[in-house]
OpenMM code with the backbone's topology and positions (N, CA, C; nanometers):
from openmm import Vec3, app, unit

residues = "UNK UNK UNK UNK UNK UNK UNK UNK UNK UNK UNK UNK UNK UNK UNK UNK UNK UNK UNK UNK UNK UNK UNK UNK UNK UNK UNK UNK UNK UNK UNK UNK UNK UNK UNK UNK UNK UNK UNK UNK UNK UNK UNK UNK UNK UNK UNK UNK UNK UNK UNK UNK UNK UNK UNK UNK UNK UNK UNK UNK UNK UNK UNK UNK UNK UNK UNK UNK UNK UNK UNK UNK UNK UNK UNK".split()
positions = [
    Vec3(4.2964, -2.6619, -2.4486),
    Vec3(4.2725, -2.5276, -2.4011),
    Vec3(4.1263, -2.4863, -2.4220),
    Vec3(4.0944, -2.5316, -2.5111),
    Vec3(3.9367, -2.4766, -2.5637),
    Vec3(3.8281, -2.5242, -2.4847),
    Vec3(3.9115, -2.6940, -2.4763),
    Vec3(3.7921, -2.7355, -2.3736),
    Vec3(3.7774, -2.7036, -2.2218),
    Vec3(3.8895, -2.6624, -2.1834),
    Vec3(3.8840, -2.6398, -2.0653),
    Vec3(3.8436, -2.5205, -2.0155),
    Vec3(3.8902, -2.3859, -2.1177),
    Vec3(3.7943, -2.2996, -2.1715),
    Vec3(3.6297, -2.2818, -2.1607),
    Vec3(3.5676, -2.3578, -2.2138),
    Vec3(3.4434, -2.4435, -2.2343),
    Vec3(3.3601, -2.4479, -2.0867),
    Vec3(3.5045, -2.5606, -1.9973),
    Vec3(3.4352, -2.5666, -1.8573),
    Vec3(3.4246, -2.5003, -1.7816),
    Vec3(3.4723, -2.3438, -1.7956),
    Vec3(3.4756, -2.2338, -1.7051),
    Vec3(3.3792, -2.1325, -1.7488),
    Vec3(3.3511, -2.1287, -1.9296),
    Vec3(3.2427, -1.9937, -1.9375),
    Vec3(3.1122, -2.0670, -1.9107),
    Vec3(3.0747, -2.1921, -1.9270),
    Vec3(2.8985, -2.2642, -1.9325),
    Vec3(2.8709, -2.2890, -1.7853),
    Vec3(2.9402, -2.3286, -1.7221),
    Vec3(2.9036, -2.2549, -1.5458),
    Vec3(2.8947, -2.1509, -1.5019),
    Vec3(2.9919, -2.0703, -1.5553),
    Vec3(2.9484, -1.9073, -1.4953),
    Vec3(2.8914, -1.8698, -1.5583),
    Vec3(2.8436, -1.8813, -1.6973),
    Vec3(2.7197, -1.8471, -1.7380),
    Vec3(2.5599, -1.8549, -1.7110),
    Vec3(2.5728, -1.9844, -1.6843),
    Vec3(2.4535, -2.0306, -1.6163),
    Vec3(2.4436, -1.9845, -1.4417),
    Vec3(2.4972, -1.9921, -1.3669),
    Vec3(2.5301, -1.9147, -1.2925),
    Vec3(2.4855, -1.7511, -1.3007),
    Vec3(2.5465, -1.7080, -1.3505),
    Vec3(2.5330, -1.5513, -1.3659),
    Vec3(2.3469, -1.5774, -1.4048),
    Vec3(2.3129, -1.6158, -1.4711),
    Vec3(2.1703, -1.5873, -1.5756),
    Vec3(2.0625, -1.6577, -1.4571),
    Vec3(2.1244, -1.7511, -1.3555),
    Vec3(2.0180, -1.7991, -1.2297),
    Vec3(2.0017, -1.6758, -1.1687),
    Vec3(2.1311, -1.6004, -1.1378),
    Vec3(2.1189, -1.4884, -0.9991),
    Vec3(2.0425, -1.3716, -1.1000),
    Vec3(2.0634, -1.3256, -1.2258),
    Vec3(1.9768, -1.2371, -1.2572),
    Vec3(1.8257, -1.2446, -1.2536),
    Vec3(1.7748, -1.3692, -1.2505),
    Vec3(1.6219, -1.4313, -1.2660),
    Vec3(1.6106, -1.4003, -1.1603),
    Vec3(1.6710, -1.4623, -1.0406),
    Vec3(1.6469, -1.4370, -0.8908),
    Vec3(1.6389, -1.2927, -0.8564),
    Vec3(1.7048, -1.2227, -0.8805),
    Vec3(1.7376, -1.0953, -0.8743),
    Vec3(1.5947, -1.0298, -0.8886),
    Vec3(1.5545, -1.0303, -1.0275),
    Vec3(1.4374, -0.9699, -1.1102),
    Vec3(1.3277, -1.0127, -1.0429),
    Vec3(1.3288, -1.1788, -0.9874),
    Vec3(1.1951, -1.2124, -0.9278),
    Vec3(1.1895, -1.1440, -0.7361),
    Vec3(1.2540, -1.1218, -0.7200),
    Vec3(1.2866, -1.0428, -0.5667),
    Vec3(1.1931, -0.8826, -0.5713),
    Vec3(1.2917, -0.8808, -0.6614),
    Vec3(1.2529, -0.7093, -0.6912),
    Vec3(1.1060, -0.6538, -0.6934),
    Vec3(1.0276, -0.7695, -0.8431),
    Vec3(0.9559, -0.7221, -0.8598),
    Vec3(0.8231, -0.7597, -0.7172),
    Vec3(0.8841, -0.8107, -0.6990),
    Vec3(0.7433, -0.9126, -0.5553),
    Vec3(0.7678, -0.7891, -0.4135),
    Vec3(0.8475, -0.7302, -0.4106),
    Vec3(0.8689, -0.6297, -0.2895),
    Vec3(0.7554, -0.5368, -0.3261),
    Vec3(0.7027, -0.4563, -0.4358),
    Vec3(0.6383, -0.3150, -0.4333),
    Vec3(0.4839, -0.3536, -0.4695),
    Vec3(0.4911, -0.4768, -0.4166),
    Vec3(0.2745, -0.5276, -0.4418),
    Vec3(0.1977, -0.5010, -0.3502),
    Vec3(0.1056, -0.4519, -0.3247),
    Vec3(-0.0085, -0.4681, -0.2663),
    Vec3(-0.0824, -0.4937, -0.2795),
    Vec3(-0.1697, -0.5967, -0.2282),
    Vec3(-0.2865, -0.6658, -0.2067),
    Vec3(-0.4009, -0.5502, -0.2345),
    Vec3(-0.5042, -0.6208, -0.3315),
    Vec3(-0.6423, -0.5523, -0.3348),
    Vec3(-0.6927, -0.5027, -0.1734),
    Vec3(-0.7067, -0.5970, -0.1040),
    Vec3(-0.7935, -0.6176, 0.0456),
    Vec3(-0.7398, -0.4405, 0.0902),
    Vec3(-0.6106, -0.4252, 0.0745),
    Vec3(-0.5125, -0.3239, 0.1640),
    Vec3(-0.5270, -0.2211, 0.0659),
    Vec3(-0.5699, -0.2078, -0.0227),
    Vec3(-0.6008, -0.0971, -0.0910),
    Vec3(-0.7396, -0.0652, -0.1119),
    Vec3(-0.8036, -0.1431, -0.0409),
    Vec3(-0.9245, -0.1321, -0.0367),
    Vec3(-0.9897, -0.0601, 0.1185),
    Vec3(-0.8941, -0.1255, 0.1629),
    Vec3(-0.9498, -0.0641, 0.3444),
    Vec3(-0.8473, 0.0686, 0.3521),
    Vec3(-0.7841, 0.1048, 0.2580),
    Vec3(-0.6926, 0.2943, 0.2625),
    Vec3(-0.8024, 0.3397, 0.1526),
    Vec3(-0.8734, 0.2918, 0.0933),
    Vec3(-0.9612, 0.3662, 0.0003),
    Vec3(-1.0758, 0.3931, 0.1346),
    Vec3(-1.1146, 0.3237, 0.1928),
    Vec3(-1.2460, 0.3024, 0.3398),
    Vec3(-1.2027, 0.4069, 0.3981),
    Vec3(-1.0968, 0.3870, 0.4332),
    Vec3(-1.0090, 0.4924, 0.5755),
    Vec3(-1.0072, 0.6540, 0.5533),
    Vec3(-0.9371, 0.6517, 0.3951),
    Vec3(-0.9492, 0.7850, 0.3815),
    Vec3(-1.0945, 0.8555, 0.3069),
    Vec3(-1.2003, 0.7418, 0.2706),
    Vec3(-1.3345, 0.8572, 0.2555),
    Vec3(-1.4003, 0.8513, 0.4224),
    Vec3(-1.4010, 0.7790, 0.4801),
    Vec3(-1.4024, 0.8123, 0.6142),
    Vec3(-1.3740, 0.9151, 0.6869),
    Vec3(-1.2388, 0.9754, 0.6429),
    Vec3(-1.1698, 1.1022, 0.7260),
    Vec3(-1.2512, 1.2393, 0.6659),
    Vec3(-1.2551, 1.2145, 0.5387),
    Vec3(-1.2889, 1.3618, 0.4091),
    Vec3(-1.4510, 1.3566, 0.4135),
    Vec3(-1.5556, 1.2406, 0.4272),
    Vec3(-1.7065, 1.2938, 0.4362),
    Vec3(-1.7274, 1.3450, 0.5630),
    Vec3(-1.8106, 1.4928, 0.5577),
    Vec3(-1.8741, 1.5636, 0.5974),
    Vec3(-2.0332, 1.5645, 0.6195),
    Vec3(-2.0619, 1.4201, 0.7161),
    Vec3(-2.2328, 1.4192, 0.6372),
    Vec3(-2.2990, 1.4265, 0.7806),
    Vec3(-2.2037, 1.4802, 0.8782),
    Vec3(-2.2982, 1.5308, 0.9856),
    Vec3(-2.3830, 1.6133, 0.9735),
    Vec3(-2.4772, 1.6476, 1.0927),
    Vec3(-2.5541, 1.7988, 1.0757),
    Vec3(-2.5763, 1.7972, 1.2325),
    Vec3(-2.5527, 1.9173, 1.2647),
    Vec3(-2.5873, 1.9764, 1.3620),
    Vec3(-2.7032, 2.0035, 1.4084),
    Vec3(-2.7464, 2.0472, 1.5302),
    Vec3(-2.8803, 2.1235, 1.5774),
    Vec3(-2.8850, 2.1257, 1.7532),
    Vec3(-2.9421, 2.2714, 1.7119),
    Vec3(-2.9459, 2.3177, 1.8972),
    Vec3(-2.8043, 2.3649, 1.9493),
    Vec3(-2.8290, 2.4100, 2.0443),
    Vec3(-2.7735, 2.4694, 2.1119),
    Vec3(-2.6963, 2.3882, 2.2321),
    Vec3(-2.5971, 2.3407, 2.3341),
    Vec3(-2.6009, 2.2522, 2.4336),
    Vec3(-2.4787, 2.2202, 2.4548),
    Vec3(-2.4496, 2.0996, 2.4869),
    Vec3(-2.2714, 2.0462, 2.5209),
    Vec3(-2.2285, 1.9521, 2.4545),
    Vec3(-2.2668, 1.9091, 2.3095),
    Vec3(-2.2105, 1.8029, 2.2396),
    Vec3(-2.1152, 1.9013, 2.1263),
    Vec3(-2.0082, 1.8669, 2.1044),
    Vec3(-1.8991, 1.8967, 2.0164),
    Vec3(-1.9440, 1.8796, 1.8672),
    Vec3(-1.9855, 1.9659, 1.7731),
    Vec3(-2.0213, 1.9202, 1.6454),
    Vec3(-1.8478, 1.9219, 1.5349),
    Vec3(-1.8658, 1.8054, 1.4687),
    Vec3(-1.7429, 1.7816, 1.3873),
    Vec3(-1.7239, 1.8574, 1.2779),
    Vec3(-1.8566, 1.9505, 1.2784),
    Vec3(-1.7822, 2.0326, 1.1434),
    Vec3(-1.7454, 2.1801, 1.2220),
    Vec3(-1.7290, 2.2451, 1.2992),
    Vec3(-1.7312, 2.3654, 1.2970),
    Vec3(-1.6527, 2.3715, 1.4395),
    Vec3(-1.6861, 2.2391, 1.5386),
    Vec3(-1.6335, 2.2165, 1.6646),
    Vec3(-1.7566, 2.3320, 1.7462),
    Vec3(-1.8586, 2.3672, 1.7594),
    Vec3(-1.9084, 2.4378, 1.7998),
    Vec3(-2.0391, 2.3329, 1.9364),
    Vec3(-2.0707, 2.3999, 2.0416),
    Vec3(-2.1444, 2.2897, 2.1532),
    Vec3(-2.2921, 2.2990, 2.0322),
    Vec3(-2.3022, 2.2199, 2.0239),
    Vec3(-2.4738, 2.1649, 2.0209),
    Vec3(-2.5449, 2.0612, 2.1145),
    Vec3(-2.6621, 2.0684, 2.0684),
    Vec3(-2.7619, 1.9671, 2.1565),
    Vec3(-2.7190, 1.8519, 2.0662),
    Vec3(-2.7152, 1.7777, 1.9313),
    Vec3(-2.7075, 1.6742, 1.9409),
    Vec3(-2.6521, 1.6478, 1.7722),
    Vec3(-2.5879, 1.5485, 1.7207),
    Vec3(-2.5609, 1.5533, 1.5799),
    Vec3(-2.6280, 1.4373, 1.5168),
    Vec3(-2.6612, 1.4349, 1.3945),
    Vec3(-2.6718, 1.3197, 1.3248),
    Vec3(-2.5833, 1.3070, 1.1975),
    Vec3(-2.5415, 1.1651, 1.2120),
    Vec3(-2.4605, 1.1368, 1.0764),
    Vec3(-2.5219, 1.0922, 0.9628),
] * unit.nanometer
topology = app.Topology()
chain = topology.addChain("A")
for resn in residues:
    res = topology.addResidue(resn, chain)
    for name in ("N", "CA", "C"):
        topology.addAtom(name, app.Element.getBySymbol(name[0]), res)
């Protein structure tokens, strides 16, 4: 009885303790991101937020800070 016992808990043990490893190594590999990709959303969004135009004149070009016509912008 014991041994046969024996042959049913050391397989499902081992068993059970593979799928938890697997489990844990799944999990943790889903929520990574790459430097490169956190590097080009760091680019993207000071891109959107600097303000380093300037305006001048009067005319038909659209200035990005105020939306107002000017003659011409520089960044």
């Amino acid at each position: 009885m014991k041994k046969r016992l024996k042959r049913l808990i050391y397989p499902t043990l081992i068993v059970v303790v593979f799928m938890v490893a697997l489990h844990v190594k799944i999990n943790t590999n889903k929520n990574q991101i790459s430097s490169i990709s956190l590097s080009n959303i760091e680019t993207l969004s000071y891109a959107e937020n600097s303000n380093t135009s300037t305006c001048y004149g009067t005319g038909s070009v659209d200035c990005p800070i105020n939306k107002e016509k000017v003659s011409y912008v520089l960044n």
